[in-house]
N, CA, C and O atoms as CSV, one atom per row, in Angstrom:
chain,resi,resn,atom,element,x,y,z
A,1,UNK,N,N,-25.161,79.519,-41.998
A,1,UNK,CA,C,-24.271,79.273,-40.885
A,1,UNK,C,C,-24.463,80.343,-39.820
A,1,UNK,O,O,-24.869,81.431,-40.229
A,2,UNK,N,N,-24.231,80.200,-38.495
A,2,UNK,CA,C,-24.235,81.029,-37.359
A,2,UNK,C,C,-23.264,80.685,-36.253
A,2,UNK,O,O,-22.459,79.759,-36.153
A,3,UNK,N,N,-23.500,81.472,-35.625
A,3,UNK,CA,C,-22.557,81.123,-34.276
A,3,UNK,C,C,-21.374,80.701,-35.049
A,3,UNK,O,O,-20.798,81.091,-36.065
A,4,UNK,N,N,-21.156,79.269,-33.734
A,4,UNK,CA,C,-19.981,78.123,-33.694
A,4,UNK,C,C,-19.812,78.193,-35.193
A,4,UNK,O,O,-18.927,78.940,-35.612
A,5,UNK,N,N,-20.719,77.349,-36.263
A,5,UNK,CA,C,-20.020,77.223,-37.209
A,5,UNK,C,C,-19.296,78.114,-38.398
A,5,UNK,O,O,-18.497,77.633,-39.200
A,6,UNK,N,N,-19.658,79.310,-38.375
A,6,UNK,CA,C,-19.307,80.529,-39.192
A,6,UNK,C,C,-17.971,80.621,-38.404
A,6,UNK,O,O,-16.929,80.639,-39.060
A,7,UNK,N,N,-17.924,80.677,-37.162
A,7,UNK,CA,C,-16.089,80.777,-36.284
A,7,UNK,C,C,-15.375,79.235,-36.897
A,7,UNK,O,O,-14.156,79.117,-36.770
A,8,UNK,N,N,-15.988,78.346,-37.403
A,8,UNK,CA,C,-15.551,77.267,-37.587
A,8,UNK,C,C,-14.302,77.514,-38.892
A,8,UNK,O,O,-13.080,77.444,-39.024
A,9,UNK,N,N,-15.430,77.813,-39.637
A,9,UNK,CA,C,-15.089,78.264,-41.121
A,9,UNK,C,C,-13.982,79.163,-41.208
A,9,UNK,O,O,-12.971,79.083,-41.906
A,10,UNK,N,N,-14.379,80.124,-40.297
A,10,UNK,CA,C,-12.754,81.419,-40.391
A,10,UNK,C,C,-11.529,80.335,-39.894
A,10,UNK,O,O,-10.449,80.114,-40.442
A,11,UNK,N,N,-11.940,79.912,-39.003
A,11,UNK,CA,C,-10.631,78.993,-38.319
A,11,UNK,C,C,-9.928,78.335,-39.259
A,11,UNK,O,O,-8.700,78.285,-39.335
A,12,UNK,N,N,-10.962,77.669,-40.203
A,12,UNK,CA,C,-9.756,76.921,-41.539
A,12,UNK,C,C,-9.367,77.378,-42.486
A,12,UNK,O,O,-8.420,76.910,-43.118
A,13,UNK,N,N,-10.320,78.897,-42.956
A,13,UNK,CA,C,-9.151,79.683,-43.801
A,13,UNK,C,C,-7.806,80.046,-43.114
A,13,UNK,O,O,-6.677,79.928,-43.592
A,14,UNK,N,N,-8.169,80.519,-41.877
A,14,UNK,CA,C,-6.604,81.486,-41.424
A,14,UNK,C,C,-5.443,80.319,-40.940
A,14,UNK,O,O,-4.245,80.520,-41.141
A,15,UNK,N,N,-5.970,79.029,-40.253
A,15,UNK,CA,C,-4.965,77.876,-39.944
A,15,UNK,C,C,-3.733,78.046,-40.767
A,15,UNK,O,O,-2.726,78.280,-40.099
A,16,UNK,N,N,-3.604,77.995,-41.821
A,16,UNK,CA,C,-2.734,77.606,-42.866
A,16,UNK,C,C,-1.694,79.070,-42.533
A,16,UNK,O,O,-0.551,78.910,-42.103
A,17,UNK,N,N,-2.167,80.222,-42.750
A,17,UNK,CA,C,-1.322,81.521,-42.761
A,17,UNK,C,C,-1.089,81.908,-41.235
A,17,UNK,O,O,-0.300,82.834,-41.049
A,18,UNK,N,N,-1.767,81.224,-39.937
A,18,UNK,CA,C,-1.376,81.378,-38.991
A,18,UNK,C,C,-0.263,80.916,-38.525
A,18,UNK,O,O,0.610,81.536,-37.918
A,19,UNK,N,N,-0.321,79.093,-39.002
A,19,UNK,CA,C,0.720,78.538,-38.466
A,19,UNK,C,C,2.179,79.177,-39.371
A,19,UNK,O,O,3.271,79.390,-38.845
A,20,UNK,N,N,1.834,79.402,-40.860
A,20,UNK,CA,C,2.972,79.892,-41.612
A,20,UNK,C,C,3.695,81.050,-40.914
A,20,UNK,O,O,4.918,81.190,-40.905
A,21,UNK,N,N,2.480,82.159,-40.119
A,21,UNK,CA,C,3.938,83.298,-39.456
A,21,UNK,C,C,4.076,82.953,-38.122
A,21,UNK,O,O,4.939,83.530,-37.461
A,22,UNK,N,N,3.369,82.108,-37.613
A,22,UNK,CA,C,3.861,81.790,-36.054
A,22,UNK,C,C,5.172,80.910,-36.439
A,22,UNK,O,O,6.266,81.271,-36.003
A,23,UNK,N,N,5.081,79.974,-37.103
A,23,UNK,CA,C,6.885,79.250,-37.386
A,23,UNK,C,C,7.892,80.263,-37.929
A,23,UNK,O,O,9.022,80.365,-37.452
A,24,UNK,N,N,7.370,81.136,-39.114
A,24,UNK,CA,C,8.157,82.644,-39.646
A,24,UNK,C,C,8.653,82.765,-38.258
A,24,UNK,O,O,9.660,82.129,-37.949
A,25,UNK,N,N,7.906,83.699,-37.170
A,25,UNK,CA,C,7.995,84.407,-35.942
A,25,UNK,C,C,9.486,83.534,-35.348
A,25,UNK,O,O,10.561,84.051,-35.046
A,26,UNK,N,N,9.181,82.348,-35.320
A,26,UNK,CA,C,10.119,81.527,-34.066
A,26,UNK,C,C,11.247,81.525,-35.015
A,26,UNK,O,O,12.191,82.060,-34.433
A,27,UNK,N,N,11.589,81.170,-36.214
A,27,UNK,CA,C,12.663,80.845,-36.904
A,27,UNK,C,C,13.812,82.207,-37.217
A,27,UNK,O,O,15.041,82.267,-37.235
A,28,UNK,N,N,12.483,83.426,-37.489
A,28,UNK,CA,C,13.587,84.529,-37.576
A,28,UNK,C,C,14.451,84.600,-36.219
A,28,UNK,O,O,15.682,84.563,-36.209
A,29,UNK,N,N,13.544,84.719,-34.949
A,29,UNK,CA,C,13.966,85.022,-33.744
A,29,UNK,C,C,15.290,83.910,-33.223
A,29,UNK,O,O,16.018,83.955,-32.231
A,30,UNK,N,N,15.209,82.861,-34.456
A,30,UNK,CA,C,16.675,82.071,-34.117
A,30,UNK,C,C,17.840,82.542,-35.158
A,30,UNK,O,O,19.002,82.164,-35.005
A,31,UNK,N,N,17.466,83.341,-36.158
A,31,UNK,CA,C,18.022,83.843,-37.177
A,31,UNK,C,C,18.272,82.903,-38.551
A,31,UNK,O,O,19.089,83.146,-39.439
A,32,UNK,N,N,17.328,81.744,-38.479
A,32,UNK,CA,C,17.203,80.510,-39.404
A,32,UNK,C,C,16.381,81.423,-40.869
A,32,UNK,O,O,16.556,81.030,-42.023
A,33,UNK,N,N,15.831,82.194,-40.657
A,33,UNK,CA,C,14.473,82.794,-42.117
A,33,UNK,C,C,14.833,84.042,-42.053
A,33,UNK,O,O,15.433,84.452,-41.059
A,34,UNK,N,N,14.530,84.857,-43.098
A,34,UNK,CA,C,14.304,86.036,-43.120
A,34,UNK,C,C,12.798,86.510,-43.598
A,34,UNK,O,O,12.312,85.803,-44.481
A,35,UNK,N,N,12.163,87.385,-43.228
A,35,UNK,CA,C,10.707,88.220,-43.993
A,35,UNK,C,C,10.854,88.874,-44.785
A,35,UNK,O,O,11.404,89.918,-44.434
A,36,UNK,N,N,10.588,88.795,-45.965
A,36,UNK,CA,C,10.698,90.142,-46.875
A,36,UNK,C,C,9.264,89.840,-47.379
A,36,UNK,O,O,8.409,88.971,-47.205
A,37,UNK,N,N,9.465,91.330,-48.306
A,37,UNK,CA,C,8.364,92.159,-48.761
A,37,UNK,C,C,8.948,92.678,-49.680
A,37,UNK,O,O,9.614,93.672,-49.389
A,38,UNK,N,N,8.929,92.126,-51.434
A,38,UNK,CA,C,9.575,92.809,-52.114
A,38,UNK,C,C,10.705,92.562,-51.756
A,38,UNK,O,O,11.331,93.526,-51.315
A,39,UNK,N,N,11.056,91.890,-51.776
A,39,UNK,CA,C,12.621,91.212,-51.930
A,39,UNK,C,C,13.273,91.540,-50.605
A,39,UNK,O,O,14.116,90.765,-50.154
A,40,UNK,N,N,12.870,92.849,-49.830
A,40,UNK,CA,C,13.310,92.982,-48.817
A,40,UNK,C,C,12.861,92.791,-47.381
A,40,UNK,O,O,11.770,92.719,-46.815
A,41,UNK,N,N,14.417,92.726,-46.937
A,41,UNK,CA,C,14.402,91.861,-45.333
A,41,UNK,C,C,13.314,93.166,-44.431
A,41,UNK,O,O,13.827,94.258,-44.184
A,42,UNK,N,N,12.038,92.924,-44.071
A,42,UNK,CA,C,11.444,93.871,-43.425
A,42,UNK,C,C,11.596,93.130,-41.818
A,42,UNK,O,O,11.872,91.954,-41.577
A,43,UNK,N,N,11.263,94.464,-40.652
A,43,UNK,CA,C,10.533,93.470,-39.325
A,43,UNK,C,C,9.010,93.037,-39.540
A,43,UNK,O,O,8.069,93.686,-39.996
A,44,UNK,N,N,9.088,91.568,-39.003
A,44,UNK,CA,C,7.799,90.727,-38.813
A,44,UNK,C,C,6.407,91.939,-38.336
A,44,UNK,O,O,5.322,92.188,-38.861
A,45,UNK,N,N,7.068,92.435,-37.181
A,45,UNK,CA,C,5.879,93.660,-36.808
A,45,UNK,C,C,5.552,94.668,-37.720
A,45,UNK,O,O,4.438,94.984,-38.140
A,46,UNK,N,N,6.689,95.152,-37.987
A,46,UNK,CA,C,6.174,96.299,-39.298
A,46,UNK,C,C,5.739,95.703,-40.599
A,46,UNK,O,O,5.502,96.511,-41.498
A,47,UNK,N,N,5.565,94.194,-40.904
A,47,UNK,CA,C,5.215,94.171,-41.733
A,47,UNK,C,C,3.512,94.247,-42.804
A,47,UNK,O,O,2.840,93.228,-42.962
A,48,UNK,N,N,3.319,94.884,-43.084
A,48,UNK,CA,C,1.531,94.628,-43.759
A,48,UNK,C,C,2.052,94.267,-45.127
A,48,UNK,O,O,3.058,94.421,-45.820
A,49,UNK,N,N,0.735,93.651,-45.168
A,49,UNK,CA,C,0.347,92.949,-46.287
A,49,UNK,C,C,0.485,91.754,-46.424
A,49,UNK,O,O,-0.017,91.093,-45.515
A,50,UNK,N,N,1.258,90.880,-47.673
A,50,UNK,CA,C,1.669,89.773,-48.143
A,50,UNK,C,C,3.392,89.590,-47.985
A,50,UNK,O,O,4.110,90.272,-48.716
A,51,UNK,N,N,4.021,88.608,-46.964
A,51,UNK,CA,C,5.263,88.326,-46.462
A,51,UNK,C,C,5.392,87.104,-46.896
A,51,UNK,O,O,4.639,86.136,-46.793
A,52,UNK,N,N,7.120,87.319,-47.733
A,52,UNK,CA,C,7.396,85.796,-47.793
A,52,UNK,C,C,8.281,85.109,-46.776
A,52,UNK,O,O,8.780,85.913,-45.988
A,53,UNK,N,N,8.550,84.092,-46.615
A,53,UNK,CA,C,9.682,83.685,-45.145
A,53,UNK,C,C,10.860,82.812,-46.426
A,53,UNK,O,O,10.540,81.870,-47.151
A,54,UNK,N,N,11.965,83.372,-46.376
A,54,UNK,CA,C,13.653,82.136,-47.020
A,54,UNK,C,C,14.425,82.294,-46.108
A,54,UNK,O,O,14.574,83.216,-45.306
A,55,UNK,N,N,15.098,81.013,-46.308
A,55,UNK,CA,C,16.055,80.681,-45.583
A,55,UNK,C,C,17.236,82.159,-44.816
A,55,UNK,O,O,17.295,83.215,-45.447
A,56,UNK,N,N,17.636,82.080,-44.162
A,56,UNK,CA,C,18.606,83.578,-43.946
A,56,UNK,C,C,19.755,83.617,-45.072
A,56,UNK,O,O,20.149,82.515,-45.453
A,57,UNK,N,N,20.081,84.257,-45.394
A,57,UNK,CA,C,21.198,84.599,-46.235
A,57,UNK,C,C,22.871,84.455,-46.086
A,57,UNK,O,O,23.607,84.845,-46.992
């Protein structure tokens, strides 16, 4: 693979975890989800690593 199609390929691994924190992003900012990390409520920006999104509390 080169070029175009090697950018192809990244595009459909990350789709799935992109759209998951861009909806995260909009839902906290309505106060509908929370992010945690380890059970806890972190900010979206400070967060690294692996984030889960539940309902708000």
């Amino acid at each position: 693979m080169t070029g175009s199609a090697e950018l192809d390929l990244v595009d459909l691994r990350l789709t799935a975890s992109i759209r998951k924190l861009l909806a995260g992003r909009a839902d906290v900012a309505t106060g509908e989800v929370e992010i945690t990390q380890g059970g806890e409520v972190v900010d979206l920006a400070a967060a690294k690593g692996p984030i889960r999104i539940r309902r708000a509390r």
